[in-house]
N, C-alpha and C positions, 0 to 999 in steps of 0.2 A: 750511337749513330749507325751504327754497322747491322746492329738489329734494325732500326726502322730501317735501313735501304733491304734488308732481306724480305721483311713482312710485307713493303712495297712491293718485292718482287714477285711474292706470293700473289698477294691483291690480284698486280694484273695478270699472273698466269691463271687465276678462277675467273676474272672477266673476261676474259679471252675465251677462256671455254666454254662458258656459258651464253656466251653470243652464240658461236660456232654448233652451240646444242652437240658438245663433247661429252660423253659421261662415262661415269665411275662403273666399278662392278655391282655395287647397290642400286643404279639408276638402269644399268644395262638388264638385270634380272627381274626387276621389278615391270619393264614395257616388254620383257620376254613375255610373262604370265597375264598379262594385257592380253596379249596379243595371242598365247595359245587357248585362253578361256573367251576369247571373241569370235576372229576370224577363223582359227587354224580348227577350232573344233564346230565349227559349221560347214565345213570342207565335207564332200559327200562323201567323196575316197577313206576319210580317216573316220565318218561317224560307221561307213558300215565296214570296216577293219571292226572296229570297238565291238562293233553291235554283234561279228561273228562268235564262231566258237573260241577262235584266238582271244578274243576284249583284248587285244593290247594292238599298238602302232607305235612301231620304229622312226625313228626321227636320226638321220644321219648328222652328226655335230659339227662334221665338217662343210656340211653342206648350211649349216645356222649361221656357223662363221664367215661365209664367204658371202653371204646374204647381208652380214651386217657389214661388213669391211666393203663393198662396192655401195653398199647402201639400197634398203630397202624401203618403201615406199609406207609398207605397212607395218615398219619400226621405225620412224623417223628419229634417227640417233645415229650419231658419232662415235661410235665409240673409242674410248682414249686412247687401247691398245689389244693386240691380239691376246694377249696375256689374261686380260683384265675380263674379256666374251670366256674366255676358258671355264672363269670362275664363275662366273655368271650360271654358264650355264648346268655347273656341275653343282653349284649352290641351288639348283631347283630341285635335286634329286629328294626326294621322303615328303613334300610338299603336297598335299590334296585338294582338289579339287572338286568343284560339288557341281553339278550341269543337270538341267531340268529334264532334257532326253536322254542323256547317258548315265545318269545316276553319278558316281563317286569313280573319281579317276586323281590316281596315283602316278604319280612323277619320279620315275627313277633313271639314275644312269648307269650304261653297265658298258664297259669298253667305250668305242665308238657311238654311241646310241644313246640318245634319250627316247625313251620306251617312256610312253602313254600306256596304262593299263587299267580296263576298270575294274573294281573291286568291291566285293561286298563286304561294309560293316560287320563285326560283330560284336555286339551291344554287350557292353559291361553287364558278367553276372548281378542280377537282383538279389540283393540282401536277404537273407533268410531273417523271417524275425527271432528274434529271441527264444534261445531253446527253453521248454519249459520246464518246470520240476512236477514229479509225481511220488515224491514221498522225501522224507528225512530221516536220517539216524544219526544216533549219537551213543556212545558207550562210557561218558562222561557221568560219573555216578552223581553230582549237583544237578546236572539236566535232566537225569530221569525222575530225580524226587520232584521238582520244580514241575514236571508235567502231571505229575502224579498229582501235586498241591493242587493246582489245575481241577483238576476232576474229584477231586475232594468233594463231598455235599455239603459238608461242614464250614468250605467256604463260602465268601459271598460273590465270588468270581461268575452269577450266573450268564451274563452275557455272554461272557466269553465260552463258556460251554455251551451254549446254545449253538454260536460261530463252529467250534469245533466241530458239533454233528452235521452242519451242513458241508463242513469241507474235507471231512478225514473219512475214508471208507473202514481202514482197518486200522490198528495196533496189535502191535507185537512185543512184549516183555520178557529177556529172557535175562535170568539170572544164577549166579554160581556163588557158592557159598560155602566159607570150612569151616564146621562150628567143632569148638572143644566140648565134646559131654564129658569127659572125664579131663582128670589132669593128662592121663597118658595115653587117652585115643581122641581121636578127631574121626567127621565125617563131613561128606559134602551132600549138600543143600540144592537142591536145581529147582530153580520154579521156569516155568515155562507156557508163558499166555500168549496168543492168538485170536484175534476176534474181533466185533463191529465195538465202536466206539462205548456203543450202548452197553453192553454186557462188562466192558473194565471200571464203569462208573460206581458199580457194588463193590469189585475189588479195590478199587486207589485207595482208600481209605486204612483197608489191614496192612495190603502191601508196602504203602507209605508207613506205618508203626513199624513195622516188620524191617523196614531198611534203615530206618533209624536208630535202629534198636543195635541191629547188628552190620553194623558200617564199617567199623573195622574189620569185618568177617567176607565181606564182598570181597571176592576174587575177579568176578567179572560181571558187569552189567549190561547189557546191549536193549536200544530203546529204536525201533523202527516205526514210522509211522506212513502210511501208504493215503496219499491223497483220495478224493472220491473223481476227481476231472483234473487235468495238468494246468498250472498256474505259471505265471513268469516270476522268476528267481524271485525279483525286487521285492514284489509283494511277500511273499514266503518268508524272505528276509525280513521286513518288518514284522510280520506278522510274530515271528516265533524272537523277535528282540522284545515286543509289547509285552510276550507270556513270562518272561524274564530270563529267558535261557540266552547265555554267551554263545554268540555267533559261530565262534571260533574251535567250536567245541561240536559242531556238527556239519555233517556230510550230506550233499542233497542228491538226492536216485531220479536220475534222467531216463528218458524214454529212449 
């Protein structure tokens, strides 16, 4: 019983207010911003404040509050309490505004003042597209043979070598190698290629016997391949999953 006579009590103190056209902090800031994006910024004094070298006008807040509290004609509102204009008005501060002859005006409050200031946008950087790649390496000794298989003539891989000369400019092969000729000396081995696509097509084939032969004897292989134009990642990435080389396994050379 005690509750319904309280929620009664409530009832008629919002009917009450609402006759009386009393309002809240949310109804008091909301016929604020009415009112400065109608009347107040069609005022000649404050468009040509904005339009100087200043762009900003002062708004005294004490001067808003007593406006509303005797009651103003061009905020017809009640407001509930001085308390409640306080927040209103300090609740407009960060708030923008968009006006057809003043461009963009920003709402802040700083001391005493609500400060009207206009402001230029500026526009979220645009996205760079996707960095491209201009070559691959890999020093994974399964991926070198694997491109090497590649350009084999003895396979039937033709397509795909054909793909190769239009997108690859160079290769690069360089390898290290400790071979035993005796039980009790060893020496090293260096091969070292450079060149267009075209001209490794003769070698893949020994150099592929040659690395299989002596696999265990590689100490270091390094396999770089230089695009002919920059391609985006994704592509690249398929491309050299289709040839059969693990992904994971190679490095891509950016511009």
């Amino acid at each position: 019983m005690e509750k319904a006579i309280a929620s009664v009590h409530i009832w008629i103190a919002n009917a009450i207010m609402a006759n009386l056209n009393v309002k809240r902090e949310q109804d008091i800031r909301a016929q604020l911003m009415s009112w400065i994006k109608g009347e107040f910024l069609k005022n000649e004094e404050v468009q040509k404040k904005l339009l100087s070298e200043e762009k900003s006008y002062e708004l005294d807040i004490e001067s808003v509050k007593e406006l509303l509290i005797k009651g103003y004609s061009k905020i017809p509102i009640k407001p509930r309490s001085i308390q409640e204009i306080e927040v209103a008005i300090r609740g407009l501060s960060g708030i923008l505004i968009e006006s057809e002859n003043l461009g963009n005006i920003e709402l802040k409050v700083k001391d005493k003042y609500l400060i009207l200031e206009r402001v230029k946008l500026i526009p979220p950087p645009s996205q760079s597209p996707p960095r491209g790649v201009k070559g691959f390496a890999t020093s994974n000794i399964n991926a070198v043979t694997t491109f090497l298989s590649l350009l084999n003539t003895n396979t039937p891989s033709i397509v795909q070598r054909e793909q190769l000369f239009e997108k690859i400019r160079s290769v690069s092969v360089q390898a290290e190698l400790e071979l035993e000729e005796q039980k009790t000396e060893k020496s090293t081995a260096v091969i070292n290629f450079k060149g267009p696509i075209g001209a490794l097509l003769e070698l893949a084939e020994p150099l592929l016997e040659y690395f299989n032969r002596h696999r265990n004897d590689i100490r270091q292989c390094n396999l770089l391949v230089e695009l002919a134009s920059e391609i985006d990642e994704e592509t690249v990435r398929q491309w050299i999953n289709n040839i059969g080389i693990d992904i994971r396994n190679v490095t891509f050379q950016r511009t």
